[in-house]
DOLONU-217374 format. One record per residue (C-alpha): residue in three letters; x, y, z; chain; residue number from 1. Coordinates in steps of 0.2 Angstrom, whole numbers, plus 5000, padded with zeros to 4 digits. Layout:
R | res | X | Y | Z | chain | n
R | ALA | X | Y | Z | A | NUM
...
//
This chain:
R | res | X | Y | Z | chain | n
R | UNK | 5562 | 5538 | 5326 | A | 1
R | UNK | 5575 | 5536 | 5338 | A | 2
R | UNK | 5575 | 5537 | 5358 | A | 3
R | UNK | 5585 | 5553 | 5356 | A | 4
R | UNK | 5572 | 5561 | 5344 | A | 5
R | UNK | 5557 | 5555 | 5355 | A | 6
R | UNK | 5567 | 5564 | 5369 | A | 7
R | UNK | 5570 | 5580 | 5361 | A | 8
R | UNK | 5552 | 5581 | 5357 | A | 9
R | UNK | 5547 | 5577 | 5374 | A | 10
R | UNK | 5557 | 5592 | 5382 | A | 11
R | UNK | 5549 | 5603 | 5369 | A | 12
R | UNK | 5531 | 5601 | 5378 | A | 13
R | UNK | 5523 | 5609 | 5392 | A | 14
R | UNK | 5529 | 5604 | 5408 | A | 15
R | UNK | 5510 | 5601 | 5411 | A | 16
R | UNK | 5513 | 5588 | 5398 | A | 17
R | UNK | 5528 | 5582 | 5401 | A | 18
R | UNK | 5521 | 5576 | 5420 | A | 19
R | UNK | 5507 | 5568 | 5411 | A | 20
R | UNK | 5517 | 5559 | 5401 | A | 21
R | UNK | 5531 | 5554 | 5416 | A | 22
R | UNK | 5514 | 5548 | 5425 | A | 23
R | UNK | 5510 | 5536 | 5411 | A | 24
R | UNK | 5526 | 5529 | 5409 | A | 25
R | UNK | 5527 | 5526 | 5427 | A | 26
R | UNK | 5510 | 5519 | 5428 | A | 27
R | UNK | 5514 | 5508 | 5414 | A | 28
R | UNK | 5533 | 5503 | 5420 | A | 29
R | UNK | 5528 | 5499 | 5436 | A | 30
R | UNK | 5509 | 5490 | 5433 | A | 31
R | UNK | 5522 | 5478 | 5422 | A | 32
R | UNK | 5531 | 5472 | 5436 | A | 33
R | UNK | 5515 | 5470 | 5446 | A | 34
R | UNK | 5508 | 5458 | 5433 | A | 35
R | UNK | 5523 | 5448 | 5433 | A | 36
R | UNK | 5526 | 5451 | 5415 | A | 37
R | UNK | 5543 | 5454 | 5418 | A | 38
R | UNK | 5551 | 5438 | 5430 | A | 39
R | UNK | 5567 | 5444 | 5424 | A | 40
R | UNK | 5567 | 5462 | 5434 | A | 41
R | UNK | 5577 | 5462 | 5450 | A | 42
R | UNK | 5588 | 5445 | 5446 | A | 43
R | UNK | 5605 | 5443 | 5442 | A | 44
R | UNK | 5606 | 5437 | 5427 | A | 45
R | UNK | 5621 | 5432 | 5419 | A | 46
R | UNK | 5627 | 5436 | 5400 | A | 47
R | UNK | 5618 | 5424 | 5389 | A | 48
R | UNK | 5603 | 5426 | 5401 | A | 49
R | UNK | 5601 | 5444 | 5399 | A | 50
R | UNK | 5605 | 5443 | 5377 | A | 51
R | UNK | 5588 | 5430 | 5378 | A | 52
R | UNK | 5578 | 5444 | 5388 | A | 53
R | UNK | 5584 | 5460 | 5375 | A | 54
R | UNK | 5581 | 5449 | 5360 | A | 55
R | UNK | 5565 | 5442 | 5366 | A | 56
R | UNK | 5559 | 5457 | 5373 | A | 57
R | UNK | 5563 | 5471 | 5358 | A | 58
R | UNK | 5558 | 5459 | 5343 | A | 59
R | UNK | 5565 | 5475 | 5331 | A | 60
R | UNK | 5583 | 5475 | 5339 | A | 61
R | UNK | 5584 | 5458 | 5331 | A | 62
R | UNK | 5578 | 5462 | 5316 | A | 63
R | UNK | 5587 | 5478 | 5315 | A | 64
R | UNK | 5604 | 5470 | 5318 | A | 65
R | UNK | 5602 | 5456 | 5308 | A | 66
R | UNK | 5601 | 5470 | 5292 | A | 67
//
């Protein structure tokens, strides 16, 4: 399913849902940062640096482009 699917899907809910769902999100984007998961977020980084971090981090990009 892509982003735009998942997005349509989400509009379609409640808005008691949809803030639950926003608060998860949130909850999860931001407990990443705290953890240090991501050292990468807030840095310049330049070109080559920032393909390394969307390869490494979305694993199914790769693989997707690479069909």
């Amino acid at each position: 399913m892509s982003a735009t699917e998942m997005m349509r899907q989400i509009e379609e809910l409640p808005v008691q849902e949809q803030e639950e769902l926003f608060v998860l999100l949130t909850q999860k984007v931001l407990g990443d940062r705290r953890s240090g998961t991501q050292p990468w977020v807030g840095q310049r980084l330049s070109f080559d640096q920032a393909c390394d971090v969307v390869f490494r981090e979305n694993r199914q990009l790769l693989s997707e482009l690479a069909t």
